[in-house]
C-alpha positions in Angstrom: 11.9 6.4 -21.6 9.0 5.1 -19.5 8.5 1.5 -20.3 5.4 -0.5 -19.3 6.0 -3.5 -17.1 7.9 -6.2 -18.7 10.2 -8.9 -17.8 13.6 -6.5 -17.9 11.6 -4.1 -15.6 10.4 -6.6 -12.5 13.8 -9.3 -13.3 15.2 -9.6 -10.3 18.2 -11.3 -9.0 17.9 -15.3 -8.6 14.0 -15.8 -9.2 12.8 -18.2 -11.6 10.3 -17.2 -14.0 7.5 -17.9 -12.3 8.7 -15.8 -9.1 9.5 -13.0 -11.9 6.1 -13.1 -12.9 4.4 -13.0 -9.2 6.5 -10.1 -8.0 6.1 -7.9 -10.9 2.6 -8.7 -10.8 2.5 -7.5 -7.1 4.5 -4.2 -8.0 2.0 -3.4 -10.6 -0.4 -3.8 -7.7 1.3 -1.5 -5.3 2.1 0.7 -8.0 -2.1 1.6 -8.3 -2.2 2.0 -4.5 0.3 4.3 -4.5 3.1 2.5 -2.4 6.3 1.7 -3.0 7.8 -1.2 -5.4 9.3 -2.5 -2.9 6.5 -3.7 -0.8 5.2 -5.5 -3.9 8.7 -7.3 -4.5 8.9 -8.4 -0.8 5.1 -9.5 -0.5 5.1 -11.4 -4.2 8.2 -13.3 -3.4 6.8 -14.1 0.3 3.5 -15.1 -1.8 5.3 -17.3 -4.1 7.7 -19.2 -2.0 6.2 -22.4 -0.3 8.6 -21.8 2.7 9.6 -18.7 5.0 12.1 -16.0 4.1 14.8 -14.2 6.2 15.1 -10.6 5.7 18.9 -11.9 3.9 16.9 -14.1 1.5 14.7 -11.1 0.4 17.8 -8.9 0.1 19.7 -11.5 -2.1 16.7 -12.8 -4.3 15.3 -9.8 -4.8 18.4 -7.8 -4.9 17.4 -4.3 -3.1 19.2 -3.2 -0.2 18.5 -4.0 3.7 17.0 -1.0 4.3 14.0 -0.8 1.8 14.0 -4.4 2.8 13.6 -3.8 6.4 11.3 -0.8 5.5 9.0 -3.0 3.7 8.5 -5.6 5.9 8.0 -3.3 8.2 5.2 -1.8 6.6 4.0 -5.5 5.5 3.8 -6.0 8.9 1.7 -3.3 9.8 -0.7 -3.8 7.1 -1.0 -7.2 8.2 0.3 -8.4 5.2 3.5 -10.6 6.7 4.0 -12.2 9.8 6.9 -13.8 11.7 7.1 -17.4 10.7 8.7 -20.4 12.3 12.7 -20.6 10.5 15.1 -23.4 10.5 16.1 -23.1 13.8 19.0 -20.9 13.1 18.6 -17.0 14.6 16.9 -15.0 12.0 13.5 -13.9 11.9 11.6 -15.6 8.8 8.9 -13.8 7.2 5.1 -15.4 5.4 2.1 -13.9 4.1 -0.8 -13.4 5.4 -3.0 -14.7 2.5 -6.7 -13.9 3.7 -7.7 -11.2 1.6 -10.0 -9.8 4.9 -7.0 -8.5 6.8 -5.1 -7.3 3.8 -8.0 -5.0 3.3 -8.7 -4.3 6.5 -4.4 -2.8 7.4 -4.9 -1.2 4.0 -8.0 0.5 5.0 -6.9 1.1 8.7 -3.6 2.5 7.5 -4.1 4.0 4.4 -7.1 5.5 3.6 -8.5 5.9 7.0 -5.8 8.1 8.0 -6.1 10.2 4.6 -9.9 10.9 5.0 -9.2 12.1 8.6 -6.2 15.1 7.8 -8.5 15.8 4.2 -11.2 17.2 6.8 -8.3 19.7 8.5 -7.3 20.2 4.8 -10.7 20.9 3.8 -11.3 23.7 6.6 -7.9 25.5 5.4 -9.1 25.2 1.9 -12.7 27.1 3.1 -10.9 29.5 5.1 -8.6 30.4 1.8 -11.9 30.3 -0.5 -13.5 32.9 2.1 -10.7 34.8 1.6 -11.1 35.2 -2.1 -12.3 38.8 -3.2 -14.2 38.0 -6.7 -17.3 36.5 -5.7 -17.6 34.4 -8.8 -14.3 32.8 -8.0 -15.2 32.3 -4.4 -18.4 31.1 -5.1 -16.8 28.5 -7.6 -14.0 27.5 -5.2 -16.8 26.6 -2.2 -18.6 24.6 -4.7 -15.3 22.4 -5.6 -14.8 22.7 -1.6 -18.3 20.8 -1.5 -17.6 18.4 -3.7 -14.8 17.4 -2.1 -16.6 17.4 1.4 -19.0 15.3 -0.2 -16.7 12.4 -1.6 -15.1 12.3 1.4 -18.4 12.0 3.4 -19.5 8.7 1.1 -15.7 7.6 1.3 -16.0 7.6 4.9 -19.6 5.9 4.7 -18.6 2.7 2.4 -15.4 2.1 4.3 -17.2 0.5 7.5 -19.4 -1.4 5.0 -16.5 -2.9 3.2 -15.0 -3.6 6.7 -18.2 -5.2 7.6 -18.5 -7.1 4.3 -15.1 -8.4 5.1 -15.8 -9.5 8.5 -13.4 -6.5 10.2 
């Protein structure tokens, strides 16, 4: 049974409520993009927490295993939404948020989207070639147009993208 997000869905091992609340908020977040849960757990409790956090802390606190952890900070850090932090001196890395909403856009658009409008085009070209291919004429005819109109959101996709990077300051 598919239950919308409550508190039994996003508890988490050791968090307090408010930290409870931030990280599910986050994985409902991630969730819309399309990325994993785990990325939302890591980057809520990061967001939440007033100091650093070892890859060990996330694994206890948020009880998931060290390799989604790993994974996700990982792909925090490539989105620019974590950073190495200053620890306490012991040997760990520790791990912060980047909290400026322009970069967090800016990885997400540079990782995510950017790269999925780019393979659409080859996608689109195999999808034309296919459609060509078609021997009903109606059906052909029909499959170009929804070929088009494919071409064509892609085309103002690609167009607002450096406009939101500009509005951002990217």
């Amino acid at each position: 049974m598919d239950l919308p997000s409550t508190q039994a869905e996003t508890e988490t091992t050791g968090l307090t409520p408010l930290q409870e609340q931030v990280v599910g908020y986050f994985v409902d977040l991630v969730r819309v993009l399309g990325l994993p849960r785990s990325l939302g757990e890591i980057y809520g409790l990061l967001f939440i927490n007033p100091d650093p956090l070892s890859l060990d802390d996330l694994v206890r606190l948020l009880g998931i295993s060290k390799g989604s952890a790993s994974q996700g900070l990982r792909t925090l850090r490539t989105l620019g939404a974590v950073k190495e932090a200053d620890g306490n001196g012991d040997r760990r890395t520790y791990y912060q948020p980047s909290v400026e909403l322009k970069p967090l856009v800016g990885g997400f658009i540079r990782e995510q989207v950017r790269p999925h409008l780019d393979s659409g085009k080859s996608k689109l070209r195999i999808l034309e070639e296919i459609a060509d291919k078609t021997s009903d004429h109606e059906d052909r005819e029909f499959f170009l147009d929804r070929i088009n109109r494919l071409d064509s959101w892609m085309k103002r996709g690609g167009q607002v993208l450096p406009v939101l990077k500009k509005m951002l300051g990217q």
